[in-house]
C-alpha positions in Angstrom: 0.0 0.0 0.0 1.7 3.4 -0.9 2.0 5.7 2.2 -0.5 8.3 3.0 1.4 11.2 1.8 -0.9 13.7 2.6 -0.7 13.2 6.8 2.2 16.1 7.4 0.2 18.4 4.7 -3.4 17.4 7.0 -1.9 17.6 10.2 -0.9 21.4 9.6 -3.8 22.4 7.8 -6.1 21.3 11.1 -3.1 23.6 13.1 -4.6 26.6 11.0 -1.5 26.5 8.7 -3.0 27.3 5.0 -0.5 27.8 2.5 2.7 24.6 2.7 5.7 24.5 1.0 7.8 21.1 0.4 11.6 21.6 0.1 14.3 19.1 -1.0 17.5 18.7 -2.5 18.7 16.5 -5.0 23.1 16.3 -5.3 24.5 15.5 -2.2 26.7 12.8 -3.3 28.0 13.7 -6.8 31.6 14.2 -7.2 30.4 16.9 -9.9 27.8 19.7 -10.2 26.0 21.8 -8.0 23.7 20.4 -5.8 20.1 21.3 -6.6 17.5 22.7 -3.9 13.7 23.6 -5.0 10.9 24.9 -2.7 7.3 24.3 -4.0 4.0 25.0 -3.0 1.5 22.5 -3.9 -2.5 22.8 -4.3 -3.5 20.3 -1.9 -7.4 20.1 -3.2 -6.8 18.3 -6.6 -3.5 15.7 -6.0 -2.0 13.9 -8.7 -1.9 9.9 -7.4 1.9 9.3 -8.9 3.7 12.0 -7.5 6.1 10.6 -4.9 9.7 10.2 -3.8 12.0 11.4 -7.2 14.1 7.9 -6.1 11.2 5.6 -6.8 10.3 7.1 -10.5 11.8 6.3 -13.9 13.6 9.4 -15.2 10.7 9.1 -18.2 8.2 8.8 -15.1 9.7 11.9 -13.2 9.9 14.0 -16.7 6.1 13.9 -17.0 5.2 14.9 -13.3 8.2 17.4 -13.3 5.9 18.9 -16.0 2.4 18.4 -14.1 4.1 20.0 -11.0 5.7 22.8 -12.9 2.1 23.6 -14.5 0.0 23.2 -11.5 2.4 24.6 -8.9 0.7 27.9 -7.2 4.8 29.0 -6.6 8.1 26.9 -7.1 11.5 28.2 -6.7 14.9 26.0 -8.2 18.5 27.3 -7.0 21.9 25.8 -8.0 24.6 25.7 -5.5 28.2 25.2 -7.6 31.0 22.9 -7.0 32.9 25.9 -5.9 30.8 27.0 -3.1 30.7 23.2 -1.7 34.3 22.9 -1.3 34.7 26.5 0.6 31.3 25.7 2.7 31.0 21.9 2.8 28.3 20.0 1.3 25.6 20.3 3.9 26.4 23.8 4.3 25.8 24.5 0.8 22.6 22.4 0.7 21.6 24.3 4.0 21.7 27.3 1.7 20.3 26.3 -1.4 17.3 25.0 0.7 17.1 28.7 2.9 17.7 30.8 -0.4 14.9 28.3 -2.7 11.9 29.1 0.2 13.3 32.8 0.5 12.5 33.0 -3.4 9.3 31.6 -3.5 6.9 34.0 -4.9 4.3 33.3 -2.2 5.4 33.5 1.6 4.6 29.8 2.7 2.5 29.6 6.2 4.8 26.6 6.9 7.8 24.4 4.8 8.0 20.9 5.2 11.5 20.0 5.1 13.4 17.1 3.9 15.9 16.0 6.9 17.5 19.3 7.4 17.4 21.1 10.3 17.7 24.6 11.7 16.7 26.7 8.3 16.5 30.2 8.1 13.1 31.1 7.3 10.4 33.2 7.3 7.9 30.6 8.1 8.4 27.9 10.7 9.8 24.7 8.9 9.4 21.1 10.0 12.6 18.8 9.5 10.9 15.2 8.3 13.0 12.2 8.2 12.7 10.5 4.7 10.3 13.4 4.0 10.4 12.8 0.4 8.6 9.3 0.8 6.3 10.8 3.8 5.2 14.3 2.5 3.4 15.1 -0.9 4.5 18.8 -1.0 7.9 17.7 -0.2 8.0 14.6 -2.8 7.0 17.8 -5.4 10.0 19.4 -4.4 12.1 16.2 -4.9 11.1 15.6 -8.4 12.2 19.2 -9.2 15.0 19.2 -7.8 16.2 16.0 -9.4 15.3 16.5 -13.0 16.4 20.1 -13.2 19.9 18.7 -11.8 20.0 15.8 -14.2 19.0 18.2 -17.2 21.7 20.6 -16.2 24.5 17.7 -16.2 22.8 16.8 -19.5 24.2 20.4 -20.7 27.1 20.1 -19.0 27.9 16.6 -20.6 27.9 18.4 -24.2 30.8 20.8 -22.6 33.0 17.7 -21.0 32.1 14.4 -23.4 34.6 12.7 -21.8 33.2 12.2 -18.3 29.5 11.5 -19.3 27.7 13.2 -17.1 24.5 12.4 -19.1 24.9 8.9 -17.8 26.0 9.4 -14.1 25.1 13.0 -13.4 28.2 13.1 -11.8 27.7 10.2 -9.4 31.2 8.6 -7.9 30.3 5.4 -10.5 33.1 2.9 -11.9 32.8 4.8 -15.6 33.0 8.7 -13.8 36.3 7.4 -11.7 37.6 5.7 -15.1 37.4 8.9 -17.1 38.7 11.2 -13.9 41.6 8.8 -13.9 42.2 9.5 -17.5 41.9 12.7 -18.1 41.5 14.5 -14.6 39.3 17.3 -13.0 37.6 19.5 -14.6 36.4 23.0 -13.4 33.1 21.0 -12.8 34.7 18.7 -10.3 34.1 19.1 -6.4 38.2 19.1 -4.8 36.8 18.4 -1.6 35.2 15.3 -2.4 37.9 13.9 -4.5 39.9 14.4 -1.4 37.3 13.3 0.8 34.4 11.5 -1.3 31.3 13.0 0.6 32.4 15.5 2.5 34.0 19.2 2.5 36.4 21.7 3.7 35.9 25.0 5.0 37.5 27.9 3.4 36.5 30.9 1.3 32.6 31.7 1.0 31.5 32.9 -2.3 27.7 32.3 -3.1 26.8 31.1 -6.4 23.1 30.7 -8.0 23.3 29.2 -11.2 19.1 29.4 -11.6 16.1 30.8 -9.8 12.5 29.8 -11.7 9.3 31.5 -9.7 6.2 31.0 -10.7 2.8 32.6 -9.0 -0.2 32.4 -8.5 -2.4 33.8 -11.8 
């Protein structure tokens, strides 16, 4: 049976709360790329049944209901965080940000964002950390789905810059074929240091704030 979705998104409308965002990331672990953070408020009266947890779709699958959300969305916000800003910050600082600076740009002020794991956001709306929120909360499985394919379609561009790595294929993803080509032909400008130090994790160092994309869309 597929899991109520909807419970986080009920329990805070019976608290009074009337407008919800969902917020996720999608890039945590690449050795490559930015990772991707999106904010998105839902309409919660007329749900579409597939929407769920990006990891559990098809890439075809998430393609169409990146589209349905996209359309339907009464606000959704999509910020890059580069390579750069991961190896000064560290990878959950930068996702931290992403996450903060997605919900700041939404075009409507959320009365609440349901958050996916993180903690301790800078809002202007309370935000509730959920724990696998991506399989648990609707708004925030929207969120996930965004995130995801804009990332993957950005690696997609970025593939056409560096053929050799094939980012198309593994977004960037520490795979056998990504550590084949990095042992053949290097970094490129693309490529998180930090992690190819430390696979997973970052260093601290200079602070420079990069946002590759910001979409809005509002209400009509």
């Amino acid at each position: 049976m597929k899991t109520d979705l909807l419970k986080f998104e009920r329990e805070y409308l019976e608290k009074g709360y009337k407008t919800i965002a969902g917020c996720d990331e999608a890039g945590r672990g690449p050795l490559a790329g930015p990772v991707s953070c999106a904010a998105v408020i839902m309409p919660l009266d007329n749900i579409h049944p597939d929407i769920d947890d990006s990891k559990k779709l098809s890439p075809k699958k998430r393609g169409v209901l990146y589209d349905y959300i996209i359309k339907n969305a009464l606000a959704y916000s999509v910020v890059f965080i580069g390579n750069e800003v991961i190896d000064g910050i560290n990878i959950y600082q930068a996702a931290k940000r992403g996450m903060e600076t997605a919900l700041a740009t939404l075009k409507i002020r959320p009365d609440v964002a349901l958050i996916d794991a993180m903690k301790g956001l800078k809002a202007d709306c309370p935000t509730v950390p959920i724990i696998h929120g991506d399989a648990l909360s609707y708004s925030i499985a929207a969120a996930s789905i965004v995130a995801k394919v804009e990332r993957d379609r950005l690696m997609a561009e970025y593939a056409k810059q560096y053929p050799q790595y094939g980012f198309e294929k593994h977004m960037g993803y520490p795979t056998p074929a990504h550590y084949k080509s990095l042992a053949e032909f290097g970094a490129c400008p693309l490529h998180r240091r930090s992690f190819l130090k430390n696979p997973g994790g970052g260093e601290s160092g200079g602070e420079q704030l990069r946002i590759e994309k910001q979409e809005f869309k509002s209400e009509n």
